[in-house]
N, C-alpha and C positions, 0 to 999 in steps of 0.2 A: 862428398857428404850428401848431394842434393840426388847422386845417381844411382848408387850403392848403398844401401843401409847396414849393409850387413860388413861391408869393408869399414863402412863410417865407425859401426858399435866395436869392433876390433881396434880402430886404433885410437878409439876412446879410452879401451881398455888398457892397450900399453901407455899411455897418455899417466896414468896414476903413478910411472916408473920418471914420468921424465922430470927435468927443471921446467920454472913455470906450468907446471901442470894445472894450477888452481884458477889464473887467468887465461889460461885456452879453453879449459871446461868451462870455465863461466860464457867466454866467449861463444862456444859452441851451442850452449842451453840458449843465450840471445838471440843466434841467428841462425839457426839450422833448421830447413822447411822439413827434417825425417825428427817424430813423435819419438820412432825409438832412441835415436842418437839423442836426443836433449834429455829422454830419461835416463841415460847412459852417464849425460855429462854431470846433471842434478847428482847421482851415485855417487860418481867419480868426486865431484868435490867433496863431498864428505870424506872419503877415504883418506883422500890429497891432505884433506887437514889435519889428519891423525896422524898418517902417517911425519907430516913435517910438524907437529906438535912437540917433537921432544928436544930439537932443534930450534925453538924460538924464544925466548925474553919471555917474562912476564907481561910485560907492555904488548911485546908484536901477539900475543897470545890472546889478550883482550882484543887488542884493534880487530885480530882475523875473526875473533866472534862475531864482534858487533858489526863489522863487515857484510858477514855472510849471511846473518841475522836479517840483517836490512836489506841486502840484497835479495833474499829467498820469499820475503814478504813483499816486497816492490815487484817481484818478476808473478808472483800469482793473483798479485792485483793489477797488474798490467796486461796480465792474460786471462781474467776473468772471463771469458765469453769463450776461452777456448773450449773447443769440444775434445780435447785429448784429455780426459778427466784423470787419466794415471798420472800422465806426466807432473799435473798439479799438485795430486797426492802426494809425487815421491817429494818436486821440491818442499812442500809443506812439512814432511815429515821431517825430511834435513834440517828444514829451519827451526822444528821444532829438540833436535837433536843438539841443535846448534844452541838455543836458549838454555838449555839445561847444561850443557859444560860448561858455560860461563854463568851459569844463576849465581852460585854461592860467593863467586868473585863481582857481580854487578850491583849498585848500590841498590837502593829502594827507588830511588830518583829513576834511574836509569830503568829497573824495572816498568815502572809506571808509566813511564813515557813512551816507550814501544808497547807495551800491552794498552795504552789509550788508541793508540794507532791501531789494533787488532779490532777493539771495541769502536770503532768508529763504524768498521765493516759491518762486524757483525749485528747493530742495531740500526743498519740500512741507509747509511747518513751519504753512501758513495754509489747507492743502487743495487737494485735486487740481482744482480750477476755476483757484485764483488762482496754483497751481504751473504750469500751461498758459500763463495772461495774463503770470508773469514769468518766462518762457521765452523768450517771444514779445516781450517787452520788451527783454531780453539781446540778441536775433537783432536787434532796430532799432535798439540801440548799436554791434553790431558793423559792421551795412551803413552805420552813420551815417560813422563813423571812418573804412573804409574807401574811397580815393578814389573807387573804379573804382563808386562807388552812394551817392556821399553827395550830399548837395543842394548848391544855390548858395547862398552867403552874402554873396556879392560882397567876401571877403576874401582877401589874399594868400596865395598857393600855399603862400610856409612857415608859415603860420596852420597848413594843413590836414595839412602835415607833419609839424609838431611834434605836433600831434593824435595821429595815425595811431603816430608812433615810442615817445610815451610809451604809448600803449595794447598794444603791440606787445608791450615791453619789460617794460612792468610790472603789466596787466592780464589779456590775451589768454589766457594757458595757466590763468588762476589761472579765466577762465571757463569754457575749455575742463572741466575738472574739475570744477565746478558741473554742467553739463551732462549729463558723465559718472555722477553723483551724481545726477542728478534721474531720470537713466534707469534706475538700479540699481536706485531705490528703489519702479518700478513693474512692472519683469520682472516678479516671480512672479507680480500679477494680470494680466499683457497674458497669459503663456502658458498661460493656465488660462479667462483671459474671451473671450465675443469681441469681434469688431471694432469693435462700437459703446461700448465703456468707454470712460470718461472720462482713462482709464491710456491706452489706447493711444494717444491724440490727445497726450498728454503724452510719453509714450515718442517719437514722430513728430518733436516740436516741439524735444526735444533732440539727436534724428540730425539733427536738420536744422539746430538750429543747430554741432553742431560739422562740421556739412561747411561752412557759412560761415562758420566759421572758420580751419579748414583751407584754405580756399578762399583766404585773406587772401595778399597782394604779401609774402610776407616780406621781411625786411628781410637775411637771409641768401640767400635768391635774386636779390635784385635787386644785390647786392654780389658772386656769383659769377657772375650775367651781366657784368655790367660788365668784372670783372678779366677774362673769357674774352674778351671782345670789345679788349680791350685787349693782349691776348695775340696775336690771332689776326693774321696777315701779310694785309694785304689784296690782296696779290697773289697768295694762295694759289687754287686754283680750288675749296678745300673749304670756304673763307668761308659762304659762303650756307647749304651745311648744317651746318657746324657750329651756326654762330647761330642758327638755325630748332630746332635739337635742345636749346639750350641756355633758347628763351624758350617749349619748349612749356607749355600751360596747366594741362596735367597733373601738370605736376612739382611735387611737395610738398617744399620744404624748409624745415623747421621752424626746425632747430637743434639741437646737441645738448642744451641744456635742456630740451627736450620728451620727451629717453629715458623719464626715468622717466614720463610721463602716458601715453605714447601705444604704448610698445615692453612696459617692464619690468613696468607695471602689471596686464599680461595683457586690456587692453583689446581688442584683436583679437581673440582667441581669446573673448570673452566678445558680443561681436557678430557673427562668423562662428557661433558659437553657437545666438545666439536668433535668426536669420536662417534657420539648418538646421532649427530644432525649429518655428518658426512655418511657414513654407512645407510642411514635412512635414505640419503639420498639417488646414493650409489646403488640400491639394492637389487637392481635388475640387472646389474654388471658384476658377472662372476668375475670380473676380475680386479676387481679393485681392493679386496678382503686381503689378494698376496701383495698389493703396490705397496712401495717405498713410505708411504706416509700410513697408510693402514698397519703394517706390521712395527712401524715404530712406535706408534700411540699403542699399541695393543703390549709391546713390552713396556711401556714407562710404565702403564696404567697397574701390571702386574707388580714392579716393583715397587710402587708407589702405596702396594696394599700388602708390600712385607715392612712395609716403617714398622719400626718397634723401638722400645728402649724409652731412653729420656728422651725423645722429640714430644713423646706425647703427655701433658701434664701428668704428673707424679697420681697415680691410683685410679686415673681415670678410665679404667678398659672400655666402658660402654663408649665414650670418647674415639677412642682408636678404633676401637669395630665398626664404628661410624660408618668407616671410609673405604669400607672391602664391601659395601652391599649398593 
């Protein structure tokens, strides 16, 4: 494993055929000094668990989530400071993979009590390394749930539904606001250090993830599509643009729930903010306008001035156009 990589990722691969598969690959991801073999092994137990899923209890079915769950968030907070940033990715994304096959079987309890432990990361209570890896953990829950970037399970469409609309409903803003929280609480060192802090990759990882969040199929958009398309005379000859104006991709509607996070909070004005002050800063550095935290502010800040809909009080347009100048 430590001398051959390329023998090691092979028999990782026949590894998903054997018994005990699920505890060798766990094994392997623990103690293997080859980056590739441990992304290999992170793979492999996802598989390993699909594959032996149709074969287990109800019970053993739970236990290997909540398992692998705990496991996949324990091993990239213990490996926070690695510089193998895939390898983190892929377990992240497993673990994220993993939350969502057993969400609609896990109580509320149990919900919250693993996602407190995510939120501990992400508003930097364990340090600016492991506040980065559970940033980065949050952003693989949200693409997980999300259709338009979640994986195959080979389960039914309203599996991935009902996923999606309890996440939507009763998750989604409460991370958006973590997010916002993890970014506040590195401002003062991003605008005083430079670009290589360990703040600014943390600041990056939070724009980034509330723009995929923002980015999410609301469940208030895809319901004023619909009633418009239901509305519209299809004999009319303005059918076509209406609908085209009505599914563009740009359009953010939240909800009004989201006023106070995203309107009242003074969130805009607090990243239009450090957006002006860093760029001013930077402006003798062509290159800081492509870096990682420049191009994230630069898309929240655009989606952040397609809001529309009910976030914004009911007739107030002067209101809304406020926030695009």
């Amino acid at each position: 494993m430590h001398i051959n990589p390329s023998v090691a990722e092979a028999t990782i691969l026949s590894l998903r055929q054997s018994p005990q598969a699920y505890q060798t690959c766990q094994f392997i991801l623990e103690n293997s000094q080859d980056a590739n073999a441990r992304f290999q092994a992170a793979a492999a137990i996802r598989d390993v668990a699909i594959k032996e899923w149709g074969f287990l209890s109800a019970n053993d079915k739970i236990r290997l989530i909540r398992h692998s769950l705990i496991f996949c968030l324990c091993y990239v907070m213990q490996h926070s400071r690695s510089t193998d940033g895939y390898v983190q990715a892929k377990v992240s994304a497993v673990g994220a993979q993993f939350l969502k096959r057993g969400w609609l079987d896990f109580t509320v309890t149990e919900k919250e009590a693993f996602l407190s432990e995510v939120k501990q990361a992400v508003v930097g209570v364990h340090g600016v390394h492991a506040q980065f890896i559970g940033i980065n953990f949050l952003d693989s829950i949200v693409s997980e749930f999300s259709p338009s970037t979640s994986s195959p399970m080979g389960l039914p469409r309203e599996f991935h539904e009902k996923c999606r609309t309890s996440l939507e409903l009763n998750y989604l803003k409460i991370f958006h606001c973590w997010a916002q929280e993890a970014a506040l609480s590195v401002t003062n060192i991003v605008l005083e250090c430079d670009t290589s802090a360990s703040e600014v990759k943390v600041c990056s990882a939070a724009l980034h993830l509330m723009f995929n969040i923002l980015n999410w199929d609301f469940r208030c958009k895809r319901n004023t599509v619909k009633s418009a398309k239901n509305r519209i005379d299809v004999f009319s000859s303005g059918v076509g643009r209406e609908t085209q104006l009505l599914n563009k991709s740009d359009c953010v509607l939240p909800g009004p729930t989201w006023r106070d996070s995203l309107i009242s909070s003074g969130h805009i004005s607090w990243l239009l903010g450090l957006y002006g002050i860093l760029r001013q800063k930077f402006l003798g550095d062509g290159y800081w306008l492509d870096s990682p935290l420049a191009v994230s502010a630069r898309k929240l800040i655009i989606q952040l001035c397609s809001l529309t809909g009910t976030i914004f009080p009911s007739g107030n347009i002067p209101y809304a156009l406020s926030f695009c100048h």
